[in-house]
C-alpha positions in Angstrom: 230.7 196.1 -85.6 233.5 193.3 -86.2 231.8 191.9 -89.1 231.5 195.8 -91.0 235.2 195.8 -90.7 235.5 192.2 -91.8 233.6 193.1 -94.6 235.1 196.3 -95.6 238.9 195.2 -95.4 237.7 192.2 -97.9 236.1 194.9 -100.4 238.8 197.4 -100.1 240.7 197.3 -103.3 238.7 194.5 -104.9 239.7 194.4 -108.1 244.1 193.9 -107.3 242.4 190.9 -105.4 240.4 189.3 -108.2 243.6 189.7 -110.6 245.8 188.2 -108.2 243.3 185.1 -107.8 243.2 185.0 -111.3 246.9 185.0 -112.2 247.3 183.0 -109.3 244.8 180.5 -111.0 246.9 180.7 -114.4 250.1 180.2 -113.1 249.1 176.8 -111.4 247.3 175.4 -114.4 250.2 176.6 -116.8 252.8 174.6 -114.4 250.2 171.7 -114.2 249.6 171.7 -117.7 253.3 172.2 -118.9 254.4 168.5 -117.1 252.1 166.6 -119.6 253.6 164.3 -122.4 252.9 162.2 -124.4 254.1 158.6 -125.7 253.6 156.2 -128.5 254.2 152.6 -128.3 253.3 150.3 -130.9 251.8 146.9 -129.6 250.4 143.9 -130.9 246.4 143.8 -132.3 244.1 140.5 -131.9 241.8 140.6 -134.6 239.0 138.1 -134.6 237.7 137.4 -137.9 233.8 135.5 -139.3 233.9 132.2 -140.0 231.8 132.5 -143.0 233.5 135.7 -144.6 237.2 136.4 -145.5 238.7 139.7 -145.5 239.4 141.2 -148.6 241.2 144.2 -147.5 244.3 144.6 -144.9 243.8 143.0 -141.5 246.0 145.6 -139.3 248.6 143.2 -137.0 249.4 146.1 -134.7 247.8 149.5 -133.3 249.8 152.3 -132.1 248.7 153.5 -128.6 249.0 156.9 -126.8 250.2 157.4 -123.5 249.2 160.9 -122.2 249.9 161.9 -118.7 252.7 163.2 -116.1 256.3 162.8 -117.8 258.3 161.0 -115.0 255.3 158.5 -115.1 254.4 157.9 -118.6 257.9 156.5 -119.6 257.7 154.2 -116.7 255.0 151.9 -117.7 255.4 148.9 -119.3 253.9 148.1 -122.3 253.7 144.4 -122.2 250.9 145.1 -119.7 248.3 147.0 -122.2 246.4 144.7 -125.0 244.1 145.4 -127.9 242.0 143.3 -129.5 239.2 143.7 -132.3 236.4 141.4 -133.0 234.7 141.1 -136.3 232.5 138.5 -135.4 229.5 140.4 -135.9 229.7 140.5 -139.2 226.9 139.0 -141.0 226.9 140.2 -145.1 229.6 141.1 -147.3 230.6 144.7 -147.7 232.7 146.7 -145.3 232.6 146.6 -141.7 233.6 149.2 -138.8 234.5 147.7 -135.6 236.1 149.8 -132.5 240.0 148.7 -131.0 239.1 147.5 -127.3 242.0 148.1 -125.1 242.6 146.2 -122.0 245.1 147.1 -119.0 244.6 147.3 -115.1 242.7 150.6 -114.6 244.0 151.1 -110.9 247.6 151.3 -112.3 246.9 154.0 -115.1 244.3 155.9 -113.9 245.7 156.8 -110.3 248.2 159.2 -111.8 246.1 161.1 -114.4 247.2 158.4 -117.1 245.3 158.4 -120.0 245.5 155.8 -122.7 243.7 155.4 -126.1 244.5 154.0 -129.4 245.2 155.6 -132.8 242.9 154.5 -134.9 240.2 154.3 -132.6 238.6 152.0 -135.0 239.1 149.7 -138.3 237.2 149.3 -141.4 237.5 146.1 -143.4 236.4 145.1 -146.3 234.5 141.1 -146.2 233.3 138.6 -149.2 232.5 135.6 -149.6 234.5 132.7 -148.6 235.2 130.9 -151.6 235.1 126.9 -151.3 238.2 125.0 -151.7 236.9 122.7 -154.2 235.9 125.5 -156.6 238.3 127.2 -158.9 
């Protein structure tokens, strides 16, 4: 008989109940969501380039990177601690080429508190030719 009571006292006036979960649901992804920033730091790029081909187009020197996550934390990390690098090595004919910025940095010290990190552009095009011999003008 316990468990009919049980039962009935958690159906009685159902629907108050589900709108109170609900807006009780809201309110705690509104505050959650309400804390996050976001910062842009602009650090240094490591481009490597083919031997045999020269880039005709700009090389970027730097890449600006996004740091998305709690307020108090984001302004707290150091830059000097997240490298990007792009390697064009691949590269085997002229035309242009599409290679993806590589981002390195210590996962267990961003990721811990919701941290994330990515760079804008994700990616660079450049445009290659021929490397023209010294010699030859």
């Amino acid at each position: 008989m316990k468990r009919n009571k049980y039962f009935q006292n958690l159906i009685y006036d159902w629907p108050a109940k589900i709108l109170s979960l609900v807006f009780a649901i809201g309110i705690y992804l509104f505050i959650q969501y309400s804390t996050i920033g976001a910062r842009v730091v602009t650090i240094p790029l490591n481009v490597t380039l083919p031997s045999s081909y020269v880039a005709e187009s700009l090389v970027p020197n730097s890449v600006d990177i996004s740091i998305k996550g709690n307020d108090d934390i984001i302004y707290l990390i150091d830059p000097d601690y997240i490298t990007a690098s792009i390697d064009f090595s691949f590269v085997g004919e002229i035309g242009i080429a599409t290679a993806p910025i590589v981002l390195d940095y210590e996962e267990n010290v961003f990721n811990n508190g919701g941290i994330f990190i990515s760079a804008e552009p994700s990616q660079v095009r450049i445009l290659f030719g021929l490397k023209r011999s010294e010699g030859n003008d």
